[in-house]
C-alpha positions in Angstrom: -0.8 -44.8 137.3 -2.3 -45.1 134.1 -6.1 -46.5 133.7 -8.6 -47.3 131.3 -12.2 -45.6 130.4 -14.4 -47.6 127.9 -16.4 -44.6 126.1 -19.2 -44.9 123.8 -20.8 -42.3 121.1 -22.8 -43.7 118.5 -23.9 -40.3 116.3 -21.9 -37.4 115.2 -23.3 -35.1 117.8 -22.7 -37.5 120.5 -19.2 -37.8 119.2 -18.4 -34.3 119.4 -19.2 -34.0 122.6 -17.3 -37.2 123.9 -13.9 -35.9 122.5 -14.5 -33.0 123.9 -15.2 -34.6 127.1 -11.8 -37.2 126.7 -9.5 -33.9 125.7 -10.8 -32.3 128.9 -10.4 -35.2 131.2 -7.1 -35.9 130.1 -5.7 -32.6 131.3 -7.2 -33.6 134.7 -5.8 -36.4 134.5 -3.4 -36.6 131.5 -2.6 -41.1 132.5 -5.7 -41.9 131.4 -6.5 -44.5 128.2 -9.4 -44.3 126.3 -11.3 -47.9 124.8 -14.6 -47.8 123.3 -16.6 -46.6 120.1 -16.4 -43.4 118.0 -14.7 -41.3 115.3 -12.2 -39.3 114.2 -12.2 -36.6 116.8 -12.9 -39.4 119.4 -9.5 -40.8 118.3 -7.6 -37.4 117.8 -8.4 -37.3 122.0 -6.6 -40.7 121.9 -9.6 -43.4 121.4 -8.9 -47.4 120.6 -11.9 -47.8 118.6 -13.3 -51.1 118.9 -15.6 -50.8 115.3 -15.4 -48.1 112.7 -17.8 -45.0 113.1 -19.9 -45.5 110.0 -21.4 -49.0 111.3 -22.9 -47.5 114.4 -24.2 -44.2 113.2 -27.6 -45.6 112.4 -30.7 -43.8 112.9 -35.0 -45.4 112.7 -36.3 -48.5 114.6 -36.5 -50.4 111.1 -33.1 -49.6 110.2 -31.3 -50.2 113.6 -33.4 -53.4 113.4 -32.2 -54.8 110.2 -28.5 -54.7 111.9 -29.6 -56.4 114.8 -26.8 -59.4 115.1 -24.4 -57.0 113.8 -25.3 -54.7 117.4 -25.5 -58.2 119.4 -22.1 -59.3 118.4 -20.8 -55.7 118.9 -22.2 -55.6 122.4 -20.8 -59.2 123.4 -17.5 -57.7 122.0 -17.5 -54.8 123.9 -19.0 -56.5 127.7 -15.2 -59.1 126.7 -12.9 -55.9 126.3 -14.3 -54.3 129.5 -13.2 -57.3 131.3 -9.9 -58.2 128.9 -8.7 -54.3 129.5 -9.7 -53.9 133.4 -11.7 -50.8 132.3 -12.0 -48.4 135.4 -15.7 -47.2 134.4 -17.7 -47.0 131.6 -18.9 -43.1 130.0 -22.2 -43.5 127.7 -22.7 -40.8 125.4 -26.6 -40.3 124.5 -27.3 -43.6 122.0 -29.6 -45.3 124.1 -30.7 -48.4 122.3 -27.3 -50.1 122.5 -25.6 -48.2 125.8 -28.2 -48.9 127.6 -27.8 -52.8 127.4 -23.6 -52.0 128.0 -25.0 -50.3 131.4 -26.5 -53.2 132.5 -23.5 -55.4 131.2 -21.4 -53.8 133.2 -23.4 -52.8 136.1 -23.8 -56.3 136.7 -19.8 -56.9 136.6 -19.6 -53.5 139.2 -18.2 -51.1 137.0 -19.5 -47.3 138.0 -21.2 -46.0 134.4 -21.5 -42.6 134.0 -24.2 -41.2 131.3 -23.3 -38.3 129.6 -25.9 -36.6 127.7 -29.3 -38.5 129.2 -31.2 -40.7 126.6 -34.6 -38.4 126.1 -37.1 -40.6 128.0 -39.4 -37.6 128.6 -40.0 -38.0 124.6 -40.2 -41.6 124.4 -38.8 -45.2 126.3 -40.0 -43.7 130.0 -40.3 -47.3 131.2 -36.2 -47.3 130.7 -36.1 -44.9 133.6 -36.4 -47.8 135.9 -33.4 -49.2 134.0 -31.5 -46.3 134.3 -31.8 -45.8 138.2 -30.5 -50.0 138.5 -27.5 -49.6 136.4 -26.3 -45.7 136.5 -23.9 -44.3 138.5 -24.3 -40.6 137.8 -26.3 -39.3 135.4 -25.1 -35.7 133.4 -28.2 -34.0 131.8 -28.3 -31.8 129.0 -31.2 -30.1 129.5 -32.5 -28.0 133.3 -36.2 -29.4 133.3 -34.5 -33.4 133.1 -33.0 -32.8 136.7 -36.6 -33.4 138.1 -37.9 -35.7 136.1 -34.7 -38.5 137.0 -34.0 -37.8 140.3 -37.9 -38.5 141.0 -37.8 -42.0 139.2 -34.8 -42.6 141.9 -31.5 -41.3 139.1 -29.0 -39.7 140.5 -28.1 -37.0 138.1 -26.5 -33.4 137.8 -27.3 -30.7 135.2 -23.7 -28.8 134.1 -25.2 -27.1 130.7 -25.6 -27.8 127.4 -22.5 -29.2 125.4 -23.0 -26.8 122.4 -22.6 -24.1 124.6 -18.3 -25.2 124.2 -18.5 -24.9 120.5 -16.7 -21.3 120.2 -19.0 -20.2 117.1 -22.5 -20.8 119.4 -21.1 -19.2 122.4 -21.5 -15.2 121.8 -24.7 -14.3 120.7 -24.9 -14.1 116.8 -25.2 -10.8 114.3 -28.6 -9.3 113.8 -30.3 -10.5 110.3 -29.9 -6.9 108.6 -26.5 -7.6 108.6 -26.2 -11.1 107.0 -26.5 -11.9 103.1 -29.7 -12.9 101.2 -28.5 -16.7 101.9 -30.6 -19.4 102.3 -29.6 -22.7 104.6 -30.3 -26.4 104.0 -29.2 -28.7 106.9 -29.8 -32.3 105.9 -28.2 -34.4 108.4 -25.1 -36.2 108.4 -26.1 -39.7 108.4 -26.3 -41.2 104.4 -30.2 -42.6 105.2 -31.1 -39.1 105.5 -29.0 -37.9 103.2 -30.7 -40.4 100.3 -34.2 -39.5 102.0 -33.9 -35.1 102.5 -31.5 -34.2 99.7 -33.8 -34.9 96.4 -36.8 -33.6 98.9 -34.4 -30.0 99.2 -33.6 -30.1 95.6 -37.0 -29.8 94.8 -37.7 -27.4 96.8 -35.0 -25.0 96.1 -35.6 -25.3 92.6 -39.2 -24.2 93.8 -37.4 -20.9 95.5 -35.2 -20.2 92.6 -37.9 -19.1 90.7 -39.5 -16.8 93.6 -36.0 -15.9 94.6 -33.5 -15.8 92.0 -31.0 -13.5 93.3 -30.1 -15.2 96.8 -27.9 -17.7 97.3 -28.9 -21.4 98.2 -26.4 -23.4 100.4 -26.0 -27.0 101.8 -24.7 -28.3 104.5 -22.7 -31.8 103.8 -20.1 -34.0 106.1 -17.1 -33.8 103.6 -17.2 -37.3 103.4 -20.4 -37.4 101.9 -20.1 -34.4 99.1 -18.2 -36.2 96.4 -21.2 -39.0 96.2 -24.2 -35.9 96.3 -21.8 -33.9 93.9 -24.5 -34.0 90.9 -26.4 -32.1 92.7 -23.9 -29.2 92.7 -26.1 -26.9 89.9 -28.9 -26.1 92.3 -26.9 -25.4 95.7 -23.4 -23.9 97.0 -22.2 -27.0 99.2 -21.0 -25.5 102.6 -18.7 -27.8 105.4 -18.9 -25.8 107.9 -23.0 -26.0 109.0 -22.0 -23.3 111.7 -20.3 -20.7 109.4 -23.8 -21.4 107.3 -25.8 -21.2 110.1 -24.8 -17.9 111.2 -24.2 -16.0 107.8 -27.9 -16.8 106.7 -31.2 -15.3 106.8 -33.5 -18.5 107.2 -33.3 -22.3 106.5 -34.9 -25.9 106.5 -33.2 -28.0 109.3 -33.6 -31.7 109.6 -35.4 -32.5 113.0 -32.4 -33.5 115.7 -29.5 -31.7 117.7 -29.0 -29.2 114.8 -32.7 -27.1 115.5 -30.7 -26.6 118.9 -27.8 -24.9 116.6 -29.7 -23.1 114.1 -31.7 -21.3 117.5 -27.8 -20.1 118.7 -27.1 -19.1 115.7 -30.0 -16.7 115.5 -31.4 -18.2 112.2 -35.1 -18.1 111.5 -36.0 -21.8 109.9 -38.4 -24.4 109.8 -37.9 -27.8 110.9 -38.3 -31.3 108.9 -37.9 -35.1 108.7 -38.5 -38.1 106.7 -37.4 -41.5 107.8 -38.8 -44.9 106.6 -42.7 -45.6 107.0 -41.8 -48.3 109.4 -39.7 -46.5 112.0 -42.4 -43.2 111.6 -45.2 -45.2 112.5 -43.0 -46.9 115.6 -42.4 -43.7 116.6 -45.7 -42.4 116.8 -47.0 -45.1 118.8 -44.3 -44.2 121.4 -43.6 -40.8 121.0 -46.1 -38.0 123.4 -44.9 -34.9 122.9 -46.4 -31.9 121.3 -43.7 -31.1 118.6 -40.4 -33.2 117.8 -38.6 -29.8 117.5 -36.1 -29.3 120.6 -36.6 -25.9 120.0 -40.6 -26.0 120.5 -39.9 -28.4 123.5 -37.5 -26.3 125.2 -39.4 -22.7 125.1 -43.0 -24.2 125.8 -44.3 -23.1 122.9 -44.5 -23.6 118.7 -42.5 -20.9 117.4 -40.9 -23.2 114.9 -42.9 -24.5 111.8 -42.5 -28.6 111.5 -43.0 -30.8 109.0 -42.7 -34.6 108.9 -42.4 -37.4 106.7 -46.1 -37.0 104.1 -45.8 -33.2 105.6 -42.6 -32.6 104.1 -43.5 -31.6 100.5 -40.9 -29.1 98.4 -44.4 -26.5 97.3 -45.2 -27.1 101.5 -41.4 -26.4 102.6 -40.6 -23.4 100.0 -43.9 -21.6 101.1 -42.7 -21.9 105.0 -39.3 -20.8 104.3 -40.6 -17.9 102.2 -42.8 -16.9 105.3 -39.7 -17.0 107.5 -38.4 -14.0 105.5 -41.2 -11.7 106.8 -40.4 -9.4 109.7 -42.7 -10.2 111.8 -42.1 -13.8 111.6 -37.9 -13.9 111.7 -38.9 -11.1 114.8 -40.8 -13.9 116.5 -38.4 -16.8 115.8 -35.3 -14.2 117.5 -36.6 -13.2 120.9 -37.2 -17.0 121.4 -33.9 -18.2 120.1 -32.6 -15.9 122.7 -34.8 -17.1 125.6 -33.0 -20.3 124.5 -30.1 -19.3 125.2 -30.5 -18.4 128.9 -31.5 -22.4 129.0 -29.1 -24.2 128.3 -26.2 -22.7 130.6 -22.4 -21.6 130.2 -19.3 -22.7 128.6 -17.0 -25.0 130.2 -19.7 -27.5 130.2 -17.0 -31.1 129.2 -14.6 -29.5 132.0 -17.3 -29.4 134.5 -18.3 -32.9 133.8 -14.8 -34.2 133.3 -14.4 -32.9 137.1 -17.8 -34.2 138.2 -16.5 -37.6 136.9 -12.9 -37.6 137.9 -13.9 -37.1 141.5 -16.3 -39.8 141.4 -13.7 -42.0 140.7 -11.1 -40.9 143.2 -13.7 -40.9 146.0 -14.0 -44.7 144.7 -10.3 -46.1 144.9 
């Protein structure tokens, strides 16, 4: 008999990994119906989406903030459909500030929620961990070290790997540097604040390198949906959709702080890390935030192999001098035995079928 899963992704990362998740549960379990939030892959995998994609994907305390009955309306909405659609249990991808309020919505009306992708508490919000060990079910981490750290504030939780460790172009280890082309790789995000806030900061700055490097070739990174409007731009910079293809054809980069410092390490890419949000949502986040870099990367290995550099930091002269030092041997040499290192970390492919499995047996043990 069929039966219903509410799933929620509220970032394009998160959304990734939820379809892949849904495409692998449904060959489990090919009867079941998927209700929630997401995107376009999320709906390829058979998603009812309850709100278009673009009004979630928010990122900064100030911005989420300034949406704040648009979020309270959407959470009412979604507590009535989990009722209205007899949802089986509820899957939470990552997104914190909203799914963790659904948890407790629908832990209180006994529905089993199952977190994949654990919100990053050991950076910031560790007096949710209480929250989490009242309202989850089972918790999947992304990361080895977060095993610990739950299960000792009472959440039960599982490590199965790293979801980019399914995207076929991270998997193998990637070509040696002597091999690629004198390319250079911008990663700006995905979401349009950062795009408005890091592209005329890159532009800068690679009008900076053209001039120390004229002879290599400068490429962007852009969601397709966003190059017509940042198409002006086009004179300084080749604009590249695939951020993976980029990735692993170039011999250093600048990567906006997030999930994609994780895929410039597996794609063996020397770079330096940066970020600009609004003043607001910086200085909220360095009240909250204890940790000794913001660079997964840094956090991961235990130690500051990649150069970061936020919001007043991130200056085109400050950027283009770091990215022309990531062209030294010695340097790029540094940057490639840790990427590796990486690797080892963050486990094996098959990580949505493994958690697909971990959560269809939940659920049959439960009926």
């Amino acid at each position: 008999m069929s039966y219903r899963i509410f799933i929620v992704a509220g970032d394009p990362s998160g959304e990734r990994y939820a379809a892949r998740l849904m495409a692998a549960w449904r060959k489990l379990e090919p009867e079941v119906e998927f209700l929630g939030i997401g995107g376009a892959r999320m709906e390829a995998e058979g998603l009812r989406s309850l709100v278009p994609f673009q009004s979630v994907n928010v990122v900064g305390f100030w911005e989420v903030a300034r949406q704040y009955r648009f979020f309270r309306r959407l959470l009412q909405r979604c507590e009535e459909a989990l009722c209205d659609y007899r949802v089986r249990a509820v899957v939470l991808v990552d997104y914190p500030g909203f799914n963790l309020q659904l948890a407790r919505r629908a832990a209180r009306r006994g529905i089993p929620v199952y977190y994949y992708i654990a919100p990053q508490t050991w950076a910031w919000g560790k007096w949710r961990l209480q929250t989490l060990a009242e309202v989850v079910t089972l918790l999947v981490v992304a990361f080895p070290f977060e095993v610990e750290l739950f299960q000792r504030a009472g959440v039960r939780c599982t490590f199965v790997g790293h979801p980019l460790m399914d995207e076929p172009q991270l998997a193998n280890p990637p070509q040696s540097l002597d091999k690629r082309p004198f390319q250079i790789a911008f990663l700006p995000g995905s979401r349009p604040l950062e795009l408005q806030r890091h592209l005329p900061l890159l532009r800068q700055t690679i009008a900076i390198l053209r001039r120390a490097m004229p002879h290599a070739t400068f490429s962007v990174a852009l969601p397709p949906a966003m190059s017509p409007r940042w198409a002006f731009q086009s004179e300084l910079w080749e604009y590249q959709p695939d951020p993976y293809a980029l990735l692993a054809n170039s011999r250093a980069g600048l990567v906006k702080v997030g999930t994609s410092t994780l895929e410039a390490a597996l794609c063996g890419m020397p770079f330096a890390a940066f970020y600009r949000t609004s003043w607001l949502s910086y200085g909220i986040a360095r009240m909250l935030v204890r940790l000794p870099s913001a660079v997964l990367v840094n956090l991961l290995l235990q130690k500051p192999i990649v150069p970061e550099f936020l919001q007043h930091q991130a200056r085109p002269a400050v950027l283009a001098r770091a990215l022309l030092c990531l062209l030294e041997t010695e340097v790029a040499q540094q940057q490639w035995e840790g990427f590796q290192e990486l690797r080892s970390l963050l486990g094996k492919p098959g990580v949505a079928e493994r958690a697909a499995e971990l959560f269809v047996t939940e659920l049959a043990e439960r009926r």
